[in-house]
Each structure stands twice: as C-alpha cells, then as structure tokens.
C-alpha positions in Angstrom: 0.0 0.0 0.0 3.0 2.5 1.2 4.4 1.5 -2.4 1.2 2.5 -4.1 1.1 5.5 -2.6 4.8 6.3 -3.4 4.4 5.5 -6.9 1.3 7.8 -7.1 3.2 10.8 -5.6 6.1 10.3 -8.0 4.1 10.3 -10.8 2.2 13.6 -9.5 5.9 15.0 -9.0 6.9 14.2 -12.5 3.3 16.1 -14.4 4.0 18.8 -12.1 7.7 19.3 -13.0 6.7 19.4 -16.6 3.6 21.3 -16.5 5.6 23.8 -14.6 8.8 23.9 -16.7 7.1 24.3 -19.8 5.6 27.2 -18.1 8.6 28.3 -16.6 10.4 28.2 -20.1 7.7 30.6 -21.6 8.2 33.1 -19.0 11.9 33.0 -19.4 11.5 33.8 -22.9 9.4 36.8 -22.6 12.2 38.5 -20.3 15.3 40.3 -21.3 18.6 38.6 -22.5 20.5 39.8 -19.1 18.0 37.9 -17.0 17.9 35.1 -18.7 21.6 34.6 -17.9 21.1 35.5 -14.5 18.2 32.6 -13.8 21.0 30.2 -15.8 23.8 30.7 -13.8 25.1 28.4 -11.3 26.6 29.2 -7.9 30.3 27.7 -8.4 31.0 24.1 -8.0 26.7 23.1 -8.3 24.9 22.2 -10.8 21.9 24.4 -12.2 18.4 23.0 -10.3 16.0 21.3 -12.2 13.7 21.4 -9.6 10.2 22.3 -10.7 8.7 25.7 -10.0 4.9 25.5 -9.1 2.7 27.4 -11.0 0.6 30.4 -10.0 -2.2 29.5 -7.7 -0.1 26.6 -5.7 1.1 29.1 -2.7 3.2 31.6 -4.6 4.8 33.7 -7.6 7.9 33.3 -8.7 7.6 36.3 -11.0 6.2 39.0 -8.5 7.5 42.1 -9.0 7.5 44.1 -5.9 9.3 46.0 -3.7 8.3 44.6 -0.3 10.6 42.5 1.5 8.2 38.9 2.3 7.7 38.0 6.0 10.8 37.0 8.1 11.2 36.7 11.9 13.4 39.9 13.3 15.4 38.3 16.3 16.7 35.0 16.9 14.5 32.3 18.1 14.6 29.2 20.4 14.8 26.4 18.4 12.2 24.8 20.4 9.9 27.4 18.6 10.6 26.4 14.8 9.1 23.4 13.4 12.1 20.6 12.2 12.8 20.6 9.0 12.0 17.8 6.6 15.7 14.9 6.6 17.8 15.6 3.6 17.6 11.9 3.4 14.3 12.2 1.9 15.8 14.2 -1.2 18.6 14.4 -3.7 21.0 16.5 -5.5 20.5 20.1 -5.1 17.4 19.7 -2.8 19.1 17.7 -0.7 21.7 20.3 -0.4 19.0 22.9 0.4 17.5 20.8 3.4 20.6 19.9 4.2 21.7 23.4 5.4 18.0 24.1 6.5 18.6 21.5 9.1 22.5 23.2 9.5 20.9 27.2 10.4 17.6 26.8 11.0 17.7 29.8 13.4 19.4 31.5 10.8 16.9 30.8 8.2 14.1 32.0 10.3 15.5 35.2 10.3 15.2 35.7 6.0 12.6 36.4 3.5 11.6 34.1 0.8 11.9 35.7 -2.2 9.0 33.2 -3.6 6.2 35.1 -2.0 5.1 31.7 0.0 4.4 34.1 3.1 1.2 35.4 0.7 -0.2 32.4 -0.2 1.4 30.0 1.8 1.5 32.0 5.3 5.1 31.3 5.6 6.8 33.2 8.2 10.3 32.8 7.1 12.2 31.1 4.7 13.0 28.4 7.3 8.8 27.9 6.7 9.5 26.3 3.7 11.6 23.5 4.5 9.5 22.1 7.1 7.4 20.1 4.4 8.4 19.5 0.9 7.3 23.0 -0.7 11.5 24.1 -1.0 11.8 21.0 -3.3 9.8 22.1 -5.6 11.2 25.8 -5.2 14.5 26.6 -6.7 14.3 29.8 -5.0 13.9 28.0 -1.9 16.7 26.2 -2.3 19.1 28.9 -3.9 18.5 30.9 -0.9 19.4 28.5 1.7 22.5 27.5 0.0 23.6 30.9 -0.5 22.9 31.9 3.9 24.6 28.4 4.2 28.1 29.7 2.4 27.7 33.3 4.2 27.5 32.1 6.7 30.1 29.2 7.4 32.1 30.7 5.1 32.4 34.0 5.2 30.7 34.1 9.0 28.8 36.5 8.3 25.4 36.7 11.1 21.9 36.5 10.0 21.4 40.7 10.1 23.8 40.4 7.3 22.9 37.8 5.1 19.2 39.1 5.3 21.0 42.2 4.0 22.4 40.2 1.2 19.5 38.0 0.4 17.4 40.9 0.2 19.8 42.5 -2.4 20.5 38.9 -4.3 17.0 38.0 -4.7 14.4 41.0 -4.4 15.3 41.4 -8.3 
C-alpha cells in the first residue's frame, strides 16, 4: 500500500515538474537577454536546479515584481519554537543540499525572507517555513536561498542581520 502511494506521488511530481517547466520556459523567454543569464547561472562548483517551480495559484509567484521585503522573523528564536525541517535523506541532489543546510541554520533561516512570496499564499513566516514540508523541493528559490545563507555564513561568517541584507539585495530582483 506505502508502495502504491509512493508511486502515485512520484508520478504527481513528475506532471508537475513538466507542466511547470514548460511554463517556466515561456516566462523565461518573454524576459530580457540579461535575465535570462542571471536565472541560468550556477553558484560555483553546483549544478543548475532542475527542480520544478509551481505554478501560480499553488502558494506563490515566482515572477512577482515588488518592492516589499516577504515576512521573516526579526530576532533569533529558540529552536524549540521552529518546526524541524524535513531529513535531507528524503531528497537528492541540489534539494538535498537545500534541506541539508536548512537543518544546518535553522535559526538563521528563520530570520530571511523568501523571495517566492510563499508568506502570501502559503502563510510562511520565514524562509525556514518552507523547509519544514516538501514546498523548498519544488522551489529553486527556496533552495538557492538556503544555499547561499549556508556559504555566508560558514564561510564568510557573516550573522543572520547580514545575510538578510544580502539576500534581500541577491534576490528581491
């Protein structure tokens, strides 16, 4: 029965992934040449995310154009507070990635915006929100987010005051 139930999932997955690719494709093509090459691009040593984007209607928009910076919590919080995120286990490749530093700075997580807009139609309160169900693996904004606070901030060390600063600047475009 858990088999059956698997197997139907997947298969939802997969009409998703293409239904919202083809979509996505369209909406790439309709922009300028400079952001195509920006929604391209790699971060160094990954490989560009395949993962499907939902479309409109599923929670939120990918394309919004807007100046307001989504919901994120201000201060740190007790971990005790924040759902757990979803085990990387469950995933693979770059999602796996994302949950895996989900799980690494949760608190840190908490404290940025999702540039999706899940807060509007998902009632997200952080980007930390996203990973505590499968929504960031079907995200690559999601995802791309977490990875880049991850690298600020074990590798540069930066806190989360300025890698909201960051994010905001990276991703509000």
């Amino acid at each position: 029965m858990i088999r059956k139930i698997i197997l139907v999932a997947l298969i939802l997955a997969v009409a998703v992934a293409v239904a919202c690719e083809s979509s996505s494709e369209r909406r790439v093509s309709t922009q300028q040449p400079a952001m195509q090459a920006e929604k391209t691009t790699s971060p160094p040593n990954e490989t560009a995310s395949h993962a499907p984007q939902l479309a409109e209607g599923h929670g939120h928009d990918h394309g919004a154009q807007t100046n307001e910076v989504p919901a994120f919590l201000t201060t740190a919080v007790d971990l005790k507070s924040l759902k757990p995120t979803l085990a990387p286990e469950l995933f693979a490749g770059k999602q796996r990635l994302g949950y895996e530093a989900a799980k690494a700075i949760p608190k840190t997580l908490a404290q940025l915006p999702c540039y999706c807009h899940c807060d509007k139609g998902m009632g997200h309160k952080s980007l930390q929100s996203c990973f505590v169900d499968d929504h960031a693996a079907h995200c690559a904004v999601c995802i791309d987010e977490a990875l880049v606070a991850y690298q600020l901030e074990k590798k540069e060390g930066l806190n989360a005051e300025q890698i909201r600063e960051r994010v905001v600047a990276q991703f509000s475009n």
